[in-house]
Structure formats: C-alpha cells, structure tokens
Backbone bond lengths (Angstrom), bond angles and torsions (degrees), N, CA, C in turn:
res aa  C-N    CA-C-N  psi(-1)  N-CA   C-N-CA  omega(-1)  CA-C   N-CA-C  phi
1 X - - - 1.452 - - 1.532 108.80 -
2 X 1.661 116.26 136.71 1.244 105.04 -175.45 1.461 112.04 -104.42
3 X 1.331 131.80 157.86 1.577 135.18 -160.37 1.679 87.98 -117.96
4 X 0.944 147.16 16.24 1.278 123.00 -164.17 1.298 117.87 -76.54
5 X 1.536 120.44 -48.79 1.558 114.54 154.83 1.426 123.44 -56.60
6 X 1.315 127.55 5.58 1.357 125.97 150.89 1.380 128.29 -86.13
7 X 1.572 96.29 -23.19 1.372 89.04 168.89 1.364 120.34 -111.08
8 X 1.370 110.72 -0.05 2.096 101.46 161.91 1.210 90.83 -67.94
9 X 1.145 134.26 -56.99 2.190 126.38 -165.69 0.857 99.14 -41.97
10 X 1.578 127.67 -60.70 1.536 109.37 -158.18 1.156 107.54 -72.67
11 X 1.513 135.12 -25.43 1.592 146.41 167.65 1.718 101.29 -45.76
12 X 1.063 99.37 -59.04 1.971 108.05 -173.74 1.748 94.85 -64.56
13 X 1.270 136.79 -53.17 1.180 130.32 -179.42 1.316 117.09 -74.02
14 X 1.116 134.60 -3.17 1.535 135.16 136.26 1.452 126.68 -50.20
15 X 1.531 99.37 -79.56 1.701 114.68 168.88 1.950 105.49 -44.79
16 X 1.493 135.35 -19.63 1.503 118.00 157.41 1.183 106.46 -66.19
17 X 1.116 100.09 -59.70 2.074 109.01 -160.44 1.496 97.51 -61.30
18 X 0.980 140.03 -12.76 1.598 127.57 -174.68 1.836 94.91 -93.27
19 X 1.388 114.44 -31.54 1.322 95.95 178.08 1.696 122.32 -86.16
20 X 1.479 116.29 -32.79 1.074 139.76 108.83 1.487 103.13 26.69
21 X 1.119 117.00 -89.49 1.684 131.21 -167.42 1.381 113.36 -73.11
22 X 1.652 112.28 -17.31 1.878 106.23 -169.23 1.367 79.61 -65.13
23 X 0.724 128.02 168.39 1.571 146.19 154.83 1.719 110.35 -84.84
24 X 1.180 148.73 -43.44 1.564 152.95 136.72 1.758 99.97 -31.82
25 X 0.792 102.35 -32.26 1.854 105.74 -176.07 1.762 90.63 -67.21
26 X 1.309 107.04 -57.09 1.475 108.91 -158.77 1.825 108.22 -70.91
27 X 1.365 96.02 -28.82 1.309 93.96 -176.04 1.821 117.87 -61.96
28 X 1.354 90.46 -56.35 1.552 111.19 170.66 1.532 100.05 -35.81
29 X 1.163 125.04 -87.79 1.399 144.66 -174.57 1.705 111.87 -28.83
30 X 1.451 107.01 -54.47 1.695 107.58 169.34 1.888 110.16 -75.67
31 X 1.105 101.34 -5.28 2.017 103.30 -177.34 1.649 100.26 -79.11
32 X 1.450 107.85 -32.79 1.610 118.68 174.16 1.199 137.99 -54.98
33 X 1.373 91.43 -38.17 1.354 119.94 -152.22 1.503 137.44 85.93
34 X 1.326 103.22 -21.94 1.503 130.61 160.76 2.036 102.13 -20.73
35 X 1.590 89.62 126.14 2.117 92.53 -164.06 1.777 74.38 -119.83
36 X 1.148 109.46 130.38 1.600 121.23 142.46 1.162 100.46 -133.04
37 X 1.723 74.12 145.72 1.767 119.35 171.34 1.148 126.33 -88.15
38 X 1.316 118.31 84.37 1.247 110.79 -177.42 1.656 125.60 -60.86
39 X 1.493 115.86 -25.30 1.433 100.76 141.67 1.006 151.19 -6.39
40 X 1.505 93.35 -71.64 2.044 111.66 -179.16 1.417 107.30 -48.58
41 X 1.548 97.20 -77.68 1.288 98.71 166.71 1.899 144.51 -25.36
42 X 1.664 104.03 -31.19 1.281 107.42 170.80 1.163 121.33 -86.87
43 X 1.427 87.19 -23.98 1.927 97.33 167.30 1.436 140.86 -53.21
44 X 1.478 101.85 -46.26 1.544 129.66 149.12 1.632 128.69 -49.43
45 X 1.235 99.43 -47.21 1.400 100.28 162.08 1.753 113.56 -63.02
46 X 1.082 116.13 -76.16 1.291 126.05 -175.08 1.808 109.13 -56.17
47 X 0.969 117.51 -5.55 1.548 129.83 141.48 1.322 97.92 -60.91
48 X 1.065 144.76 -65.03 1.575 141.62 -122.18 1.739 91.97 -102.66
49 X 1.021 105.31 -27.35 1.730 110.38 -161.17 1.926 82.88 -99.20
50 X 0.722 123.87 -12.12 2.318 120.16 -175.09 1.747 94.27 -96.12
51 X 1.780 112.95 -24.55 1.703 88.40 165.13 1.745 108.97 -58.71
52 X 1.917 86.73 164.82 1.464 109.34 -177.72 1.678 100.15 -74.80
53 X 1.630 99.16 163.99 1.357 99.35 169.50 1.459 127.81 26.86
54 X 1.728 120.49 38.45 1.629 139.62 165.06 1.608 96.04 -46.21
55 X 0.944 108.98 117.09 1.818 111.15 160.41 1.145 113.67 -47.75
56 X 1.636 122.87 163.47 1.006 126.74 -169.04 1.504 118.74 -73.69
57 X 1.473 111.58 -22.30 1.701 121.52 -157.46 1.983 83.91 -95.28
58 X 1.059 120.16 -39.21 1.552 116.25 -177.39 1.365 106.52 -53.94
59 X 1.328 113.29 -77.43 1.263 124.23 160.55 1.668 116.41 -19.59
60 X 0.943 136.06 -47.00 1.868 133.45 -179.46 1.563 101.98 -85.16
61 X 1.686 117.79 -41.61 1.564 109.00 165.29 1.175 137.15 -73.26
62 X 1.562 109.81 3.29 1.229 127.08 155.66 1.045 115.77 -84.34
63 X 1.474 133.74 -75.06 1.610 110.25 175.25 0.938 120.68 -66.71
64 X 1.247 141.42 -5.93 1.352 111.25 170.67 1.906 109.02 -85.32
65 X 1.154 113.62 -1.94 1.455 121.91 140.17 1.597 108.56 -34.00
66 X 1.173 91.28 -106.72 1.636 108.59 160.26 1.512 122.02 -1.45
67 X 1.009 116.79 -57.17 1.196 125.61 172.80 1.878 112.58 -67.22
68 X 1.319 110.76 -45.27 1.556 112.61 170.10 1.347 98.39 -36.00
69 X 1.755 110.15 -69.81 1.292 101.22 -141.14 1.492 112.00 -83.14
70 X 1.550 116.44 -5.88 1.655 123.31 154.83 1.607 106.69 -37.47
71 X 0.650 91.98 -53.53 2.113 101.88 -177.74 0.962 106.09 -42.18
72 X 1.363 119.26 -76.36 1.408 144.36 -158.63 1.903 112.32 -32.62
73 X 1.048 119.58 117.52 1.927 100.37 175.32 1.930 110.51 -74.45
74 X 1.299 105.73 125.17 1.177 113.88 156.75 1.334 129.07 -9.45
C-alpha cells in the first residue's frame, strides 16, 4: 500500500504550522482577517494516523503534528 498522499499532507501540514508559529505570520494573518481552524487541520491529521497499517515514521510525524498544534493558542 502506498502512503504518498499521506505523506505530502503531512508535508503541506507542516509547511502551515511552521508559518503558523512565526509569530509575524500570526500577526499578518489576524490583520486580514484570515480565521483558521485549527480543527480542520487536526482532523486531517488524525485522518492520516486512522489509515490501516500507517508506518511507523508517519505515525510519529503525525503526532508530533499534533503536538504543534496543541501549542498553538486558539
């Protein structure tokens, strides 16, 4: 079974959360008005981690996904 669209997502859900985290990122983003859901986003992950047989390295770059966006303020 191939993971590869599991692992550009989690690639694409990295590259948010890293901008996500600048803090100038966040500012910009609330100056917009721009609303993320950090939901969605956990949703997708935890999509990615409910496939069968997820490899082991997907599986740890997923939560520790997870864990980013624990951080993150609402």
């Amino acid at each position: 079974m191939s993971y590869e669209f599991e692992e550009r997502d989690l690639a694409h859900i990295c590259n948010v959360l890293n901008h996500l985290e600048h803090p100038a990122a966040n500012l910009r983003t609330c100056e917009t008005g721009a609303v993320i859901d950090l939901r969605w986003w956990r949703a997708r992950i935890q999509a990615v981690l409910a496939m069968p047989l997820l490899p082991a390295h997907l599986e740890r770059q997923a939560r520790d996904l997870l864990t980013r966006l624990d951080r993150l303020p609402d």
